[in-house]
C-alpha positions in Angstrom: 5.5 -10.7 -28.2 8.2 -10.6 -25.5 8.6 -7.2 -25.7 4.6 -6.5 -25.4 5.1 -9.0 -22.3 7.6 -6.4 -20.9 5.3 -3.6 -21.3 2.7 -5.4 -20.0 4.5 -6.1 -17.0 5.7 -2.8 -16.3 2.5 -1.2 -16.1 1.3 -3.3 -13.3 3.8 -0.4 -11.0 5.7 -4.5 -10.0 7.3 -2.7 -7.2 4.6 -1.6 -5.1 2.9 -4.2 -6.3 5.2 -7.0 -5.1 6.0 -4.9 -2.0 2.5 -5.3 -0.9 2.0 -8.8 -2.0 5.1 -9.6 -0.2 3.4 -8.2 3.2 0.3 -9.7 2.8 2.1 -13.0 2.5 4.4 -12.1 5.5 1.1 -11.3 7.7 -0.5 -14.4 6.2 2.4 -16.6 8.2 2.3 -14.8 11.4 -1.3 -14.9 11.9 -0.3 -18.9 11.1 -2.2 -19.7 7.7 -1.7 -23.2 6.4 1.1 -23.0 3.5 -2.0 -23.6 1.0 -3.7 -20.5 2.3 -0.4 -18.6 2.3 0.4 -19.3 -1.0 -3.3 -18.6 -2.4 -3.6 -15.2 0.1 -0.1 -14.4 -1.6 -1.9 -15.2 -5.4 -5.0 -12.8 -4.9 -3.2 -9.9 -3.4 -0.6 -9.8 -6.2 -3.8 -10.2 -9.0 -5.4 -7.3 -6.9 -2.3 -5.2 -7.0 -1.9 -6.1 -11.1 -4.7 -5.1 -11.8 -4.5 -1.9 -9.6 -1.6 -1.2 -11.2 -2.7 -1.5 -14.9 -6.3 0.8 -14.3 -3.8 3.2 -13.0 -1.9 3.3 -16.2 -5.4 2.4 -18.3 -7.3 5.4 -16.9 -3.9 8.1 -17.0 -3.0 7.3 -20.3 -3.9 10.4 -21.7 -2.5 12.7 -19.1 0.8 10.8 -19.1 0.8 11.3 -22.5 0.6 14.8 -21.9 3.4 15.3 -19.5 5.7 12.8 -21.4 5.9 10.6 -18.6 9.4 8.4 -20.0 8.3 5.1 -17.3 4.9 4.5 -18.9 4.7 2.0 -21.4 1.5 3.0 -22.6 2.1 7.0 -22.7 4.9 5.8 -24.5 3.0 3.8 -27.3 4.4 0.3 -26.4 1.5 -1.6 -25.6 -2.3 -0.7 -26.7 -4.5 1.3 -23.8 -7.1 -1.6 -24.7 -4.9 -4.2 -23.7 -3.8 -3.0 -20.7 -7.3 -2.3 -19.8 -9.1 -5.9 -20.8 -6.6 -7.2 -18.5 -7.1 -5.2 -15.8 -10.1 -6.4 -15.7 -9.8 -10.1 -16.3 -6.8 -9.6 -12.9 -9.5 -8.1 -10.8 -12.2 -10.8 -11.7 -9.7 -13.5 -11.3 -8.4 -12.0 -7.5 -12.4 -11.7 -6.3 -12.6 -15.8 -7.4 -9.2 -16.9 -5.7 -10.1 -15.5 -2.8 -13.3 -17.4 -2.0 -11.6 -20.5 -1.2 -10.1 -18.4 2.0 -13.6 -17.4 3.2 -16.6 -15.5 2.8 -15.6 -13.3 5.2 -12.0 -12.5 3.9 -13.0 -12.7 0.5 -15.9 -9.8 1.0 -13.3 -7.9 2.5 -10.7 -7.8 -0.3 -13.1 -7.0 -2.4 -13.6 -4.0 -0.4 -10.1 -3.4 -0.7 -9.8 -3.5 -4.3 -13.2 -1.6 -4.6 -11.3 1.1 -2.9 -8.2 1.1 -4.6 -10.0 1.6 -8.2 -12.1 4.4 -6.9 -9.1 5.6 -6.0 -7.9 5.3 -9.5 -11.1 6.5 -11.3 -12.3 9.1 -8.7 -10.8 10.1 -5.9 -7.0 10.7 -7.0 -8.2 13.9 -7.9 -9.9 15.2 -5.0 -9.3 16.0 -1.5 -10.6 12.6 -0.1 -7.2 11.1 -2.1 -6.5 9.5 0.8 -9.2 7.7 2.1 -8.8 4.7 -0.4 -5.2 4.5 1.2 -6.7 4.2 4.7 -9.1 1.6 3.6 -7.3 -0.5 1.6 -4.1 -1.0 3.9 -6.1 -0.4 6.8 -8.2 -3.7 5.8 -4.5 -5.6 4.7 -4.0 -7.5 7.7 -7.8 -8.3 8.7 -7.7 -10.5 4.8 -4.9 -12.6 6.3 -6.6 -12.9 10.0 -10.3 -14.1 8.3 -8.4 -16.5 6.2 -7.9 -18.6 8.8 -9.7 -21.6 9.2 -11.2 -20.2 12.9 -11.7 -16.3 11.2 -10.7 -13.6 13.5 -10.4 -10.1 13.2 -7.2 -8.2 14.0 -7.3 -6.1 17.3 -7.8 -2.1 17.0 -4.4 -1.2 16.9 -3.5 -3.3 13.4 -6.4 -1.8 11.9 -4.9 1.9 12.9 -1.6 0.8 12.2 -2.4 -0.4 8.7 -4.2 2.9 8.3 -1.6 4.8 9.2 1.2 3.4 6.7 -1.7 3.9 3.7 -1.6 7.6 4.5 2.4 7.7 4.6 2.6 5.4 1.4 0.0 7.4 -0.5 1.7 10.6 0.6 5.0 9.2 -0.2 3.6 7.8 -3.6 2.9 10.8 -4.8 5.2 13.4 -3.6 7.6 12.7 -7.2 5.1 13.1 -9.2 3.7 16.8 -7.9 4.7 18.0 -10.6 4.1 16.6 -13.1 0.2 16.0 -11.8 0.0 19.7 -11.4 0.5 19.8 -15.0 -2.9 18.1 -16.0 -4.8 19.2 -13.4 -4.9 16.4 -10.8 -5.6 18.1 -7.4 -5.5 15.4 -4.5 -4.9 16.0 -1.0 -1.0 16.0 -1.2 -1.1 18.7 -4.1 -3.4 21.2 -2.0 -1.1 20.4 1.0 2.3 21.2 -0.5 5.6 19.1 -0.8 6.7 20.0 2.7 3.7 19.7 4.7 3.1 16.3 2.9 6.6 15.1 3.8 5.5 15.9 7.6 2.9 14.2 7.2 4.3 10.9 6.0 6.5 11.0 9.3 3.9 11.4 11.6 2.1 8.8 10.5 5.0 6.3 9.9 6.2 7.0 13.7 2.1 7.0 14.8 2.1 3.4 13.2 5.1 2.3 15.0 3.6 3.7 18.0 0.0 1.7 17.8 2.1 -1.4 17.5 3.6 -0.4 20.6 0.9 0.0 22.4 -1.0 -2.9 21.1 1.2 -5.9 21.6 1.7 -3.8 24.9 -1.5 -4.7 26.3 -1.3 -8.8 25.5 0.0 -11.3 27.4 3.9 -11.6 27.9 5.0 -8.3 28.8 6.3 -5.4 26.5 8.1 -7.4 23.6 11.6 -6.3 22.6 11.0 -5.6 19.3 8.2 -3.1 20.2 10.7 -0.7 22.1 13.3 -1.0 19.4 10.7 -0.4 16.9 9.2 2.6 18.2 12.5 3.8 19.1 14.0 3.7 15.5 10.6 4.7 14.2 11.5 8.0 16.4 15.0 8.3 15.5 13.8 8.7 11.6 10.8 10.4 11.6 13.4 13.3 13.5 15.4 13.1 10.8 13.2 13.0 8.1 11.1 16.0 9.5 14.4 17.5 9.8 15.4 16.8 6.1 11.7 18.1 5.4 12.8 21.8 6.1 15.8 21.5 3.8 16.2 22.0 0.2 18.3 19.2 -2.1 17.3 16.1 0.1 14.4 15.0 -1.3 16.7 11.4 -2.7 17.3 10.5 0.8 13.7 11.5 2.0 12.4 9.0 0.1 15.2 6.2 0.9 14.4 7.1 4.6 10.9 6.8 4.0 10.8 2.8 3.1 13.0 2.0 5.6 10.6 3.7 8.2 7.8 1.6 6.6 9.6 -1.4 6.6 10.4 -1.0 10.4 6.2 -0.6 10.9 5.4 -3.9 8.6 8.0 -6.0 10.5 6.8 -4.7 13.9 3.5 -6.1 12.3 4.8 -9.0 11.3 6.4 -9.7 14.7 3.6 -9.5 16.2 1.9 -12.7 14.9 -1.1 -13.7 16.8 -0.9 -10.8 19.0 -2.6 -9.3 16.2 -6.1 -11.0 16.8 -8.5 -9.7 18.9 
């Protein structure tokens, strides 16, 4: 049983999975959500991401079988495809029903953000639109946590671009190790028909364009250009340099990857800092 648990778990991908949970939850605070709406926003986003995670692993079972991928439980025979998928489903249900209590509004639009993230999973990771259910998804992130509020408000332009922006450099990113490996079975989405180095470019330039909207968004409110917004952009700068740098070298692709989270954790907490700036 435990170890079925195990499996379980590990298909759910628990590190992007919890990385985004943790955000929403971070976003939640600064747009300043009671605790109860926190703690519930926090609850649907990590059943969104589970069961994300799980049709992922559900609906590649049979090409991860075929390249021997070692880090999937059920390529590797440890938990039945069926289980994995009933509870995929049962996590997705579950999230659309939590997230009522936060709103009509907030609730329709995480359902547009799972919506996007299967048909990303069942569609579109194989095609040259890969991306789009990246920009959707994370571009909609922060306007879940702004409707929850009691007085719903929608985030100002920038956050939506911003959140766009990091979905393209996290779905480039998510993908670039497994190139391979995809090429193997077929799988053709944009990052594949781009190449590894354009791709890595690419993930820069948007990390440092994210930065940037941040910049120029809490620029334009009340209170002067905030500290954290120069700093940000500047380290923001300072890495996507680097990284593009990196890009055009052979042997680096460990600490291109490193150097990529930290990038995108500079843009969440710039984000984050923001708090209410973010409304509209």
């Amino acid at each position: 049983m435990l170890r079925h648990a195990s499996a379980l778990a590990r298909s759910t991908h628990p590190g992007p999975g919890l990385a985004v949970t943790a955000v929403a939850v971070l976003l939640g605070i600064a747009v300043g959500l009671e605790p109860w709406r926190v703690a519930l926003l926090g609850l649907v986003i990590l059943l969104d991401q589970i069961s994300v995670g799980l049709s992922n692993d559900w609906i590649d079972a049979d090409r991860d079988r075929a390249v021997g991928r070692s880090d999937k439980p059920v390529a590797l025979g440890q938990i039945d495809v069926r289980v994995v998928r009933a509870v995929a489903w049962i996590s997705a249900a579950a999230s659309l029903v939590l997230a009522l209590p936060l709103g009509l509004a907030a609730a329709a639009v995480h359902a547009i953000t799972l919506a996007s993230a299967w048909t990303y999973n069942a569609a579109l990771k194989n095609s040259p639109l890969s991306v789009l259910p990246y920009v959707v998804s994370f571009g909609l992130l922060p306007a879940i946590a702004s409707l929850a509020r009691p007085a719903p408000a929608l985030p100002g332009w920038w956050v939506f671009a911003a959140g766009a922006l990091l979905g393209i450099a996290a779905h480039f990113a998510n993908v670039l190790p497994d190139l391979d490996d995809d090429r193997k079975t077929g799988v053709r989405g944009l990052p594949h028909r781009l190449g590894m180095r354009a791709s890595i470019v690419i993930t820069w330039v948007a990390l440092l364009l994210g930065a940037l909207a941040v910049a120029v968004g809490v620029t334009g409110s009340p209170g002067g250009i905030p500290l954290f917004a120069i700093a940000g952009s500047l380290v923001s700068l300072v890495i996507a340099i680097i990284g593009t740098v990196l890009a055009l070298r052979r042997g680096v692709w460990r600490w291109l990857f490193r150097l990529v989270i930290v990038a995108a954790l500079v843009d969440v907490a710039m984000l984050v800092l923001a708090g209410t700036r973010m409304l509209a």
